[in-house]
C-alpha positions as CSV (number, residue, x, y, z in Angstrom):
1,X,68.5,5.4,286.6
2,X,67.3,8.7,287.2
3,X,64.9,10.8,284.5
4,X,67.6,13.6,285.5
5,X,69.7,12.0,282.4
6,X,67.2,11.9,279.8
7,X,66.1,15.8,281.1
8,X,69.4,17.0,280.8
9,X,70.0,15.2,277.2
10,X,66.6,17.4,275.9
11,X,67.8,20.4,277.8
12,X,71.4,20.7,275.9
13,X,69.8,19.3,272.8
14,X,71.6,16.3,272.5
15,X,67.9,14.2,271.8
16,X,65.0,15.5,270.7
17,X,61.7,15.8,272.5
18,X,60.3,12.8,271.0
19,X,63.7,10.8,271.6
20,X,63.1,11.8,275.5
21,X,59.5,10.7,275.3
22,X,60.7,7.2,273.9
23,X,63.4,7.2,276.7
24,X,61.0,7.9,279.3
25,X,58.6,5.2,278.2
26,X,61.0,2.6,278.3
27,X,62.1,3.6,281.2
28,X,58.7,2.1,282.6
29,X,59.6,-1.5,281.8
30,X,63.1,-1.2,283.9
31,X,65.3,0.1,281.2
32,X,67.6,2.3,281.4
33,X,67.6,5.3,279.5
34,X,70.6,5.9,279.3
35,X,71.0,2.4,277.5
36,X,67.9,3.0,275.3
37,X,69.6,5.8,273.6
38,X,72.6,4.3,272.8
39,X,70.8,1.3,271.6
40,X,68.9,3.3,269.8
41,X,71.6,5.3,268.1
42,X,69.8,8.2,269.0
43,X,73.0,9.7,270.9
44,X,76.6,7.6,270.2
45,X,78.1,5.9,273.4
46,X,81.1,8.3,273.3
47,X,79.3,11.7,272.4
48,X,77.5,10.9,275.8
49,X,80.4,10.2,278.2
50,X,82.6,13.6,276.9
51,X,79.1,15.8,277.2
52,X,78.6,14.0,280.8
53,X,82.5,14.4,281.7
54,X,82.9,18.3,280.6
55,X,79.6,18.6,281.8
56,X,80.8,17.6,285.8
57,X,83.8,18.1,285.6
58,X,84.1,14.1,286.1
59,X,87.9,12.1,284.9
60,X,86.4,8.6,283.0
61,X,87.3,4.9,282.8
62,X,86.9,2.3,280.8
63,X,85.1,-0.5,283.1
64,X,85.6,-3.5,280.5
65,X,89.4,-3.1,281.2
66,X,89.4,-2.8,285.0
67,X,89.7,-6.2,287.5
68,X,88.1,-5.1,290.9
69,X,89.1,-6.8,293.6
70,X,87.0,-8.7,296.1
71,X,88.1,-6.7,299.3
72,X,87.1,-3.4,297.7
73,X,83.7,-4.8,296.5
74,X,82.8,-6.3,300.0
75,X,83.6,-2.4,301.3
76,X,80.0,-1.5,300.8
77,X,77.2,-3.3,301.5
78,X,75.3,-4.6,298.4
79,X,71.9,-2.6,299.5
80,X,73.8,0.5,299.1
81,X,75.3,0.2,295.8
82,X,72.0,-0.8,294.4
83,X,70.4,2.5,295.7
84,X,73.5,4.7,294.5
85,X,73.9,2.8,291.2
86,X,77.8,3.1,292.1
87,X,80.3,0.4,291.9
88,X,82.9,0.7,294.0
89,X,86.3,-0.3,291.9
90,X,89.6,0.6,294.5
91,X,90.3,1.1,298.0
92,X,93.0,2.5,298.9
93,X,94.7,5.1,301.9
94,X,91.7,5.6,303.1
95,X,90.1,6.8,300.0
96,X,87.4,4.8,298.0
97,X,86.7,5.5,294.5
98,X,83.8,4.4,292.7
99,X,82.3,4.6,289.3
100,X,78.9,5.8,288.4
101,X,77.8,6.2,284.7
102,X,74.7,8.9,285.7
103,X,76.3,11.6,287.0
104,X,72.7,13.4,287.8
105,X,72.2,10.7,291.0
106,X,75.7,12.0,292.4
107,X,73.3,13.0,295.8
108,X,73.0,9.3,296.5
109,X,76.6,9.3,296.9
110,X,75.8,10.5,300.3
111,X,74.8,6.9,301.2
112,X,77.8,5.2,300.3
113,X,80.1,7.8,302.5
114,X,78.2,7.1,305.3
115,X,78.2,3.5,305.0
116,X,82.1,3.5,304.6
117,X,82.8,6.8,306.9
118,X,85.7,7.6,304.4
119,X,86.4,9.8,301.6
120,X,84.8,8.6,297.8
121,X,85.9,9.9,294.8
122,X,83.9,9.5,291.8
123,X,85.0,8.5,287.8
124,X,82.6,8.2,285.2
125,X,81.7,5.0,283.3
126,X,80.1,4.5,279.9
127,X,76.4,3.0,280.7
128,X,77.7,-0.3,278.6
129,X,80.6,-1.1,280.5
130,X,79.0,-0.2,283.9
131,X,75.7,-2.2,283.1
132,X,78.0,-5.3,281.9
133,X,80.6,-4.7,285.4
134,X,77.2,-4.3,287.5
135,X,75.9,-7.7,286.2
136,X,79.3,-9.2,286.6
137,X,80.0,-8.4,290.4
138,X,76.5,-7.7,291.5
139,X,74.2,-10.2,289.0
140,X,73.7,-13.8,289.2
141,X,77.1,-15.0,288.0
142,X,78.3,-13.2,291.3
143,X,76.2,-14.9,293.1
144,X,77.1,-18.0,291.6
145,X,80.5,-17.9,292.6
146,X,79.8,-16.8,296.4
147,X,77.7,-19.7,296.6
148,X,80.2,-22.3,295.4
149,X,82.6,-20.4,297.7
150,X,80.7,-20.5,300.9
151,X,80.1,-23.8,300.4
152,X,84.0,-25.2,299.7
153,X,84.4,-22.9,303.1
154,X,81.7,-25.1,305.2
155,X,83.4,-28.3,303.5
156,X,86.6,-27.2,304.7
157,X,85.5,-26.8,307.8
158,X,83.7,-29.9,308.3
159,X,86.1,-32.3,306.9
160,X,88.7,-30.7,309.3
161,X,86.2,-31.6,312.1
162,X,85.6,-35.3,310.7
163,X,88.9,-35.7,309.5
164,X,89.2,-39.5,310.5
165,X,85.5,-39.9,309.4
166,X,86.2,-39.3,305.2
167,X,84.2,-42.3,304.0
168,X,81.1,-41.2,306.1
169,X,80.6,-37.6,304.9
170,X,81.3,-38.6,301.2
171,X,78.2,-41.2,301.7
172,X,76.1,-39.2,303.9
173,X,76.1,-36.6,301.5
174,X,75.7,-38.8,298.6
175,X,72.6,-40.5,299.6
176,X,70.9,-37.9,302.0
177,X,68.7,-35.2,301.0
178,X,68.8,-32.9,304.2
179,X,71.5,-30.8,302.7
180,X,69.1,-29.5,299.9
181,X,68.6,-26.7,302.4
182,X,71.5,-25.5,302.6
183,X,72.3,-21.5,302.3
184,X,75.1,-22.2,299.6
185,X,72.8,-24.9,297.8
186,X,69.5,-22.2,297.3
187,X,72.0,-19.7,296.6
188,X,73.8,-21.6,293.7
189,X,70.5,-22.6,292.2
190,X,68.5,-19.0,292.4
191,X,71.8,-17.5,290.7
192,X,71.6,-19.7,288.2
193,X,68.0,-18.8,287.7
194,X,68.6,-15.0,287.8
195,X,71.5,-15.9,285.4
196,X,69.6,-17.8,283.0
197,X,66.7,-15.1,283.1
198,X,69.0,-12.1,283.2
199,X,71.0,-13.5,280.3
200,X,67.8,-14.3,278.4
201,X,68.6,-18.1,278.3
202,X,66.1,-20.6,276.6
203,X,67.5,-23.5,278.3
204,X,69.9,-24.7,281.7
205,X,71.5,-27.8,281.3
206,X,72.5,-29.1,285.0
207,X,75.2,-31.8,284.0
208,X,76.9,-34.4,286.0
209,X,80.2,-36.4,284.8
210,X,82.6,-38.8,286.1
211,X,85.0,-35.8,287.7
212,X,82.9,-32.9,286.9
213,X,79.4,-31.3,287.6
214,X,78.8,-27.8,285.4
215,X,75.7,-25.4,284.8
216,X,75.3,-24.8,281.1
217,X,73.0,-21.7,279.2
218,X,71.9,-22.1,276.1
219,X,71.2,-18.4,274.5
220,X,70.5,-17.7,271.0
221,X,71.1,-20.9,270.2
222,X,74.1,-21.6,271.5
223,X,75.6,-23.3,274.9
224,X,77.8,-21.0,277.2
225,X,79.5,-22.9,280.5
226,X,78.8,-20.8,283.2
227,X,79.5,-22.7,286.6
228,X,81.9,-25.5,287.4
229,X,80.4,-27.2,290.7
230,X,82.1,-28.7,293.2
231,X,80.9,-32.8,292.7
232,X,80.1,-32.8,296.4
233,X,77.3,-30.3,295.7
234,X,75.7,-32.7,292.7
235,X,73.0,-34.5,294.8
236,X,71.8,-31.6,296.8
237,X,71.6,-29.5,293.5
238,X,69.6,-32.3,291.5
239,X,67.5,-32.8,294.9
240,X,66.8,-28.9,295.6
241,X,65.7,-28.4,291.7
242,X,63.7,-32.0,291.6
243,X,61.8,-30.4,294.9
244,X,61.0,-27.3,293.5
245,X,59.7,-29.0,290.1
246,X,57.4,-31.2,292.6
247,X,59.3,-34.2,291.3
248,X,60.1,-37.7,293.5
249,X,63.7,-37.1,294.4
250,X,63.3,-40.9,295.8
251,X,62.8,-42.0,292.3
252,X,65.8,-41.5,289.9
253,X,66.0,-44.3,288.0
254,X,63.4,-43.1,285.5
255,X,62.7,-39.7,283.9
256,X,60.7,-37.2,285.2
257,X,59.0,-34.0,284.2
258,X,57.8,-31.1,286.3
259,X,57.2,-27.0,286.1
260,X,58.7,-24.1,288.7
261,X,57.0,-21.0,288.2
262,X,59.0,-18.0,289.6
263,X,58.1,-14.5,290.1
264,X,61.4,-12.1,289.2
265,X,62.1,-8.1,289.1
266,X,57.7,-8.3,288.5
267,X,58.2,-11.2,285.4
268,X,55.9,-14.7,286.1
269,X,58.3,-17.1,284.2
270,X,57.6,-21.1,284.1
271,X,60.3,-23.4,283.7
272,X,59.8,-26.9,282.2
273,X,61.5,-29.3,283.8
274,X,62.9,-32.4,282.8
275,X,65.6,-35.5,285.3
276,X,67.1,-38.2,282.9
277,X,69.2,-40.7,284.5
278,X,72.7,-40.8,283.0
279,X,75.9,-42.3,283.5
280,X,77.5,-40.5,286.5
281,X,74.0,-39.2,287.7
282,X,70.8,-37.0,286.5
283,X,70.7,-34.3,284.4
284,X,68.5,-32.3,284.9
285,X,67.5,-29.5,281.7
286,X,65.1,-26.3,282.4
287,X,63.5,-24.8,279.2
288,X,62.6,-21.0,280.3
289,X,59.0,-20.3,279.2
290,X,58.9,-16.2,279.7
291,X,54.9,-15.2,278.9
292,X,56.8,-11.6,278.5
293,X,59.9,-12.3,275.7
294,X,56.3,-14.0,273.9
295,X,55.8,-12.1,270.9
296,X,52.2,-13.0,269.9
297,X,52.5,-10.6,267.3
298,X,52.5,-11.7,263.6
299,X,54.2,-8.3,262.5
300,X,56.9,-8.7,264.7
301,X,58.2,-12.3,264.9
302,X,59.6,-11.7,261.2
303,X,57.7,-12.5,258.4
304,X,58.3,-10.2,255.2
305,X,54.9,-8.5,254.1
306,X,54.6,-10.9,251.0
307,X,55.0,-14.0,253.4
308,X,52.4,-12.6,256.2
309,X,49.8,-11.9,253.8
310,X,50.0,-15.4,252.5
311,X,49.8,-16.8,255.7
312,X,47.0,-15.2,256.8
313,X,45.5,-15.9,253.6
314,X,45.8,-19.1,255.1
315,X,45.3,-19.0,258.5
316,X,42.0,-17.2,258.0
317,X,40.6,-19.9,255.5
318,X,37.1,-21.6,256.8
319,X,38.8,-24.7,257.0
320,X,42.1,-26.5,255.5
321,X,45.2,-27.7,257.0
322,X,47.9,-25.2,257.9
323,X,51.4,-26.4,258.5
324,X,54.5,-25.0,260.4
325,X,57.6,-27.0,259.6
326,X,61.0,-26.7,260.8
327,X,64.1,-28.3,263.7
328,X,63.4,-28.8,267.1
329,X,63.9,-25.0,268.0
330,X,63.2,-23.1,265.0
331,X,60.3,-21.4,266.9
332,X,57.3,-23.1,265.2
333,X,55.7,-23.0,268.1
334,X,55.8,-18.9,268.6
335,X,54.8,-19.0,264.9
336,X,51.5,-21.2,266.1
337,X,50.4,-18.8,269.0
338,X,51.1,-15.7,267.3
339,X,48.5,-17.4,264.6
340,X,45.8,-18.6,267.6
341,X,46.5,-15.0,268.9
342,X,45.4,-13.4,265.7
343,X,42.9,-15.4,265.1
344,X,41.1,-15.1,269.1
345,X,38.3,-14.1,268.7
346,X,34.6,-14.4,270.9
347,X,32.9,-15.6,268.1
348,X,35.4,-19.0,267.3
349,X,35.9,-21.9,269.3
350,X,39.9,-22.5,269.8
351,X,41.4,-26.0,271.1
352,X,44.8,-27.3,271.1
353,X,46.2,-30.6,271.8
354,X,49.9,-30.0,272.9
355,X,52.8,-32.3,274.4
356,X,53.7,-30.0,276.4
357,X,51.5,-27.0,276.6
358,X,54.1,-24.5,276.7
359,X,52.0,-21.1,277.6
360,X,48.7,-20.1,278.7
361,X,46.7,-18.7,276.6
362,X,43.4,-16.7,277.8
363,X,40.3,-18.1,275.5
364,X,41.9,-20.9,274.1
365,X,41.0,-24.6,275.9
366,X,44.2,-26.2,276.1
367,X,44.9,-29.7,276.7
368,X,48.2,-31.5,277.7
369,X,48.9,-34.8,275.8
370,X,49.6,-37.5,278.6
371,X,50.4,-40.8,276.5
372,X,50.7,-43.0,279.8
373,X,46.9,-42.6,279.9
374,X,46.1,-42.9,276.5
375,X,45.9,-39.4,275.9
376,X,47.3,-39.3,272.8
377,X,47.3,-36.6,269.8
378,X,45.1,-38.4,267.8
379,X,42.6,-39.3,270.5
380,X,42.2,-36.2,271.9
381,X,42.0,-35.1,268.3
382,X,39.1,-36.7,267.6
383,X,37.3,-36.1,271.1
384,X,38.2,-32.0,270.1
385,X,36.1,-32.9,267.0
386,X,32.9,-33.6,269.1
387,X,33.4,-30.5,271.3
388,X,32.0,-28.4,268.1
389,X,35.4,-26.5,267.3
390,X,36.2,-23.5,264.7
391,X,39.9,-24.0,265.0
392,X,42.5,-27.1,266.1
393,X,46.0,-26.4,266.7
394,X,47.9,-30.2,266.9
395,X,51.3,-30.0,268.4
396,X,52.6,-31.8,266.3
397,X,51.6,-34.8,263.7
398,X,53.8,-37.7,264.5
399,X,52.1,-40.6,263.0
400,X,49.8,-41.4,260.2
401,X,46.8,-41.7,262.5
402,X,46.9,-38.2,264.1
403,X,47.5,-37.3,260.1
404,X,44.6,-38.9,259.0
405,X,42.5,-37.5,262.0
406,X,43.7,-33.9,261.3
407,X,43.2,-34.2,257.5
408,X,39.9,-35.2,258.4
409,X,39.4,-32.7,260.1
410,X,40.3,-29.8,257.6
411,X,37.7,-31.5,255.0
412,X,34.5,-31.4,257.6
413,X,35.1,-27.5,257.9
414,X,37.9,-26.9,260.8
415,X,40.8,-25.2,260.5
416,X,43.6,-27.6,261.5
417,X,47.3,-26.2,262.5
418,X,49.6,-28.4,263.6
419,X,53.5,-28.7,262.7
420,X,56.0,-31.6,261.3
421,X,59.5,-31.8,261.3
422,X,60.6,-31.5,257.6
423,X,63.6,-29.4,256.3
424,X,61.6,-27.1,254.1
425,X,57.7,-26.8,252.7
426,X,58.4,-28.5,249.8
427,X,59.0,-32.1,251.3
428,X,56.5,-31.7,253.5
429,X,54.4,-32.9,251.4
430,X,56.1,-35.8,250.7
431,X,56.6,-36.4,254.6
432,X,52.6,-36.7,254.4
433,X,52.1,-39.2,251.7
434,X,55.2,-41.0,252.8
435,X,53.2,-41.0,256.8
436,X,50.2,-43.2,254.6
437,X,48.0,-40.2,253.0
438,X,46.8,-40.7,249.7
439,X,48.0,-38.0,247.3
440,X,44.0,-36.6,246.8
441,X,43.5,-36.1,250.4
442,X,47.1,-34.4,250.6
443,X,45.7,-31.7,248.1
444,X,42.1,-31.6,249.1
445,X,43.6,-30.5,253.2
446,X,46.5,-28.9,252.6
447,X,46.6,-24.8,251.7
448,X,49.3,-23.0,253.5
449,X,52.9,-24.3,254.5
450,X,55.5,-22.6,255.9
451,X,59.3,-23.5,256.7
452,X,61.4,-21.6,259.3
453,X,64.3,-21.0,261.1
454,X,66.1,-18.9,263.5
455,X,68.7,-16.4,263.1
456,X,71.1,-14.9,265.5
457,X,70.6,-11.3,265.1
458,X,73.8,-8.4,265.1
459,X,74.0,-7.0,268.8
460,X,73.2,-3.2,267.9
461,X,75.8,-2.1,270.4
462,X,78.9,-3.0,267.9
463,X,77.4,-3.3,264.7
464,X,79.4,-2.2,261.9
465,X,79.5,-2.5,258.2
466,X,82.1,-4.6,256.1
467,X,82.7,-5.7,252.5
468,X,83.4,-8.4,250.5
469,X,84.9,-9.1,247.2
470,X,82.2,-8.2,244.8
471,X,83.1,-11.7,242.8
472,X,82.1,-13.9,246.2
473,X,78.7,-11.7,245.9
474,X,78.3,-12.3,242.6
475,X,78.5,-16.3,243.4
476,X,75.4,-15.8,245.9
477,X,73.7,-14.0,242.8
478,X,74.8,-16.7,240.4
479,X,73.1,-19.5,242.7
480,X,69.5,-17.5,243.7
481,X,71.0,-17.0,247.3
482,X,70.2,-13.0,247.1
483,X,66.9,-13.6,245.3
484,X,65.9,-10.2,244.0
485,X,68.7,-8.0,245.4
486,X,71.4,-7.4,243.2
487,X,75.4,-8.1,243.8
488,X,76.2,-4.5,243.3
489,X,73.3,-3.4,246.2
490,X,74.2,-6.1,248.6
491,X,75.3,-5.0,251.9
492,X,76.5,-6.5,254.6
493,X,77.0,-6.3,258.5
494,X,78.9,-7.8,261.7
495,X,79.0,-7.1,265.4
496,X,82.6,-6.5,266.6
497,X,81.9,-7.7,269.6
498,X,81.4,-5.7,272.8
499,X,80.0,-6.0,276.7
500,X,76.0,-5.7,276.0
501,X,76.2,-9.1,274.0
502,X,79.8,-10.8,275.9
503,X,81.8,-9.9,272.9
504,X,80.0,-12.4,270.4
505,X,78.5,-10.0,268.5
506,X,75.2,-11.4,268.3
507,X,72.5,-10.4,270.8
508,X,68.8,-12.1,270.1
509,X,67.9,-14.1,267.4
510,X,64.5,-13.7,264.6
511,X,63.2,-16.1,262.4
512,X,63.1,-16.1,258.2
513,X,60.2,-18.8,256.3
514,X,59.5,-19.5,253.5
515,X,55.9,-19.7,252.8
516,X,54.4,-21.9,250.6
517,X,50.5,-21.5,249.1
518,X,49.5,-24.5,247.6
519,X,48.2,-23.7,244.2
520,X,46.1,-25.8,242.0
521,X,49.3,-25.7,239.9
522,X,50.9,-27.4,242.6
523,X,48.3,-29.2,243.4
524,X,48.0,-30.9,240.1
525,X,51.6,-30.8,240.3
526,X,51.5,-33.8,243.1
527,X,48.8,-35.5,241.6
528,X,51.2,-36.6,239.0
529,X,53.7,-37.6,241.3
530,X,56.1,-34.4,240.7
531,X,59.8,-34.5,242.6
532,X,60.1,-32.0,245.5
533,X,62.7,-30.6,243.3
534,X,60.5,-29.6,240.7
535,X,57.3,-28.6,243.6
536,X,59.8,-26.3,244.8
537,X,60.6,-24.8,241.7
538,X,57.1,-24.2,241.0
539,X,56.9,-22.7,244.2
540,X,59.2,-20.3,243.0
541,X,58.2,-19.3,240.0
542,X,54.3,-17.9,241.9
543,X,56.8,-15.8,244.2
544,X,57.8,-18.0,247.1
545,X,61.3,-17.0,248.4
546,X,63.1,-19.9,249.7
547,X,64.6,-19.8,253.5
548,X,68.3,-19.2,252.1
549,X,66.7,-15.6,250.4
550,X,64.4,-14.6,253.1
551,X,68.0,-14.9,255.3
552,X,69.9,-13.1,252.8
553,X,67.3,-10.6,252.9
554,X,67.8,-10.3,256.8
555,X,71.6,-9.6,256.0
556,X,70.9,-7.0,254.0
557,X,68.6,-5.4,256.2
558,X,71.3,-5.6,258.7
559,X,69.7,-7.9,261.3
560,X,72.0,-10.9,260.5
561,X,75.3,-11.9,259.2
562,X,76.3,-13.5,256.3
563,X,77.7,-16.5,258.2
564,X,74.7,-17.3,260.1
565,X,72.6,-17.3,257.2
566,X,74.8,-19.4,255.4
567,X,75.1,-21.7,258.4
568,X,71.6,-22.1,259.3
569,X,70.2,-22.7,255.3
570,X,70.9,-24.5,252.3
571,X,71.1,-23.2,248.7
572,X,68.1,-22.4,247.0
């Protein structure tokens, strides 16, 4: 989109300079700014398309409400409507109409008459719905779908031409592997790439069953169905993704891991791969690891100022054991490379021991744990300890032997972090002891644990305030939920739902702890063989807030809803 928009907004007044300079500057990383200032409330969706209308004299439609039709799509070529950032939405007596939402690049207009040699008419569309119809016709969904359809075409076609030869085909195609290079095939799987990545996926789930083969996205959290495959198409998918990933498509008997790494719109992005052999076939899941959606930043990720500070109180200790707990998911490990990112320094020797090393990180030696080998967490522990380290990250302890190895560690002067998979930072003590640690060695290690999760965030696109009866708000006072906010000054928000996040209402996600500094109170505290119950209550009273009031926190703020948080904690 042109820098005619933003221009025009500071000319009339509508942003101020600064706004335009923040437009601008986004603008550098691809978005639009158009977008950004809606986003950014700095000018309200419907302000902008009347200014824009009256301004060009322009009629305006609402995009989200209007089917386009396959025929009047394939009227101009796809090159074109990417330059002119018009979609063309009916054909009809010779006259094509299209919709642009940036009446400022009307001169690229030019391209699309001459490509159709009729008469266009223009409408104007609000940036939302046009950005949300561009991705729908033109993104990787659409390319999805011409994929599956070009290849039911050539199916067509070749069963008519083998019609007495059924049996054959099916078998050929079952068993063979020379169809993996097949137009339709690369075409289904790079759309479902660019979907996945467009749509900000973490995860592809590629899923064979008895009558069925479908393409799954898992985005903030949640899965969304996005393609229904034709079966026929299940072994040269599996086979084109298993070559890619550098796996043996011979082999699928067993599991398999591998990597892709792709280059997109200028975005290096790896994708962990992993085949598992299931009933009607393999599965094959892609976890999306984007270096750029990586916020190595301990400000941003969403810690409250109280919590950073004791965590860094932590994390910059001379030695001791700091632990991230938390789900399969909850973005521990985020939380652990913001950490090694803080704490990068020339002067400090930085090794990890990971299963699977998810990013690179420049300065930090980084070794992948390969158990087939004996590479194991605890052995490559203790070779870390003769390579004269400052600071150890551990993926994860699993065992009592990498516990005892890492708890060794933190008492001969390291700094140990590493996670386990407990449900808050109380227990996680217990966890340890219940691993095989004595309670004294628990208390000499240990200084700093935290507990997170994450939260689907409110899309900012449809966010709108709401209320409740003040005697359900008073409840979550009653039971600590709100913490130090008061009934009477809770507030609370929900997204409506609308085309920037596909009318769910919730559009990224950010994650709540509670952060636990291990006290000689506590300390002594577990020494005499204290319930988690009462650990955490201690916790408490020195100031901790517990996950379920760091997430009410978040609703207040207006980043989350009151259903996820209730969803994703437990009371107190």
């Amino acid at each position: 989109m042109s820098r005619g928009l933003a221009d025009l907004l500071l000319k009339d007044k509508l942003i101020t300079s600064v706004q335009h300079a923040e437009a601008v500057e986004a603008a550098k990383t691809g978005s639009s700014h158009a977008l950004f200032l809606i986003e950014k409330r700095y000018v309200p969706e419907s302000k902008l398309v009347m200014f824009l209308s009256q301004k060009f004299s322009l009629p305006t439609i609402n995009l989200a409400r209007f089917d386009i039709t396959s025929e009047t799509l394939k009227s101009v070529p796809l090159e074109v409507v990417k330059k002119a950032q018009a979609i063309p939405i009916q054909l009809s007596g010779g006259v094509l109409v299209v919709a642009i939402c940036d009446p400022t690049m009307q001169q690229k207009l030019e391209q699309i008459k001459f490509a159709v040699k009729m008469n266009v008419e223009v409408v104007l569309a609000g940036p939302t719905a046009f950005s949300a119809a561009f991705a729908k016709y033109y993104g990787g969904s659409a390319e999805l779908g011409a994929a599956i359809q070009t290849y039911k075409k050539e199916q067509s076609q070749q069963t008519e031409t083998n019609a007495g030869d059924e049996l054959e085909l099916v078998t050929v195609h079952e068993i063979g592997t020379s169809n993996t290079e097949d137009v339709p095939v690369i075409q289904l799987v790079n759309g479902v790439l660019v979907e996945a990545i467009r749509r900000g996926a973490s995860d592809i789930h590629v899923e064979p069953y008895e009558k069925r083969f479908r393409v799954r996205l898992r985005i903030d959290g949640t899965m969304f169905e996005v393609a229904d495959v034709p079966l026929t198409m299940k072994r040269s998918v599996v086979a084109r993704l298993k070559i890619m990933s550098r796996m043996d498509i011979a082999e699928s008997r067993v599991p398999q891991d591998g990597r892709i790494k792709l280059r997109y719109a200028g975005q290096e992005i790896d994708f962990r791969v992993n085949s598992m052999p299931t009933l009607f076939g393999e599965k094959i899941v892609l976890r999306m690891l984007n270096k750029n959606n990586l916020a190595l930043s301990l400000i941003k990720i969403g810690f409250e100022k109280e919590q950073l500070d004791i965590f860094k109180k932590g994390i910059y200790a001379p030695n001791g054991l700091v632990l991230v707990t938390g789900p399969t998911g909850s973005g521990k490990t985020t939380t652990l490379y913001s950490a090694l990112s803080d704490l990068n320094q020339v002067s400090d020797n930085i090794s990890t021991a990971e299963d699977p090393v998810e990013y690179n990180l420049d300065g930090v030696n980084q070794v992948q744990i390969q158990k087939d080998i004996g590479l194991t967490f605890a052995s490559v522990l203790r070779a870390l300890l003769r390579q004269d380290p400052d600071i150890i990250l551990v993926g994860e302890i699993r065992d009592f032997e990498t516990a005892e190895v890492a708890v060794q560690a933190a008492l001969t002067g390291h700094l140990v972090l590493s996670t386990l998979h407990t449900n808050d930072a109380a227990s996680t003590i217990t966890r340890l002891m219940n691993m095989g640690l004595e309670p004294f060695l628990v208390v000499a290690s240990v200084n700093t644990i935290v507990a997170q999760r994450l939260l689907r965030t409110i899309c900012n696109g449809c966010k709108m305030p709401y209320s409740l009866p003040i005697e359900k708000i008073m409840a979550l006072e009653k039971d600590g939920s709100l913490g130090r906010i008061t009934a009477q000054e809770f507030r609370l928000y929900k997204g409506t739902g609308c085309a920037q996040c596909g009318k769910t209402g919730y559009k990224g996600r950010v994650a709540i702890y509670e952060v636990l500094e291990f006290t000689a109170a506590l300390k002594e505290m577990v020494l005499k063989n204290e319930s988690n119950a009462e650990i955490k209550k201690q916790a408490m009273r020195q100031g901790m807030a517990t996950l379920r009031q760091s997430a009410m926190r978040k609703v207040h703020e207006g980043v989350t809803t009151l259903e996820e948080a209730i969803a994703t904690t437990s009371e107190g």
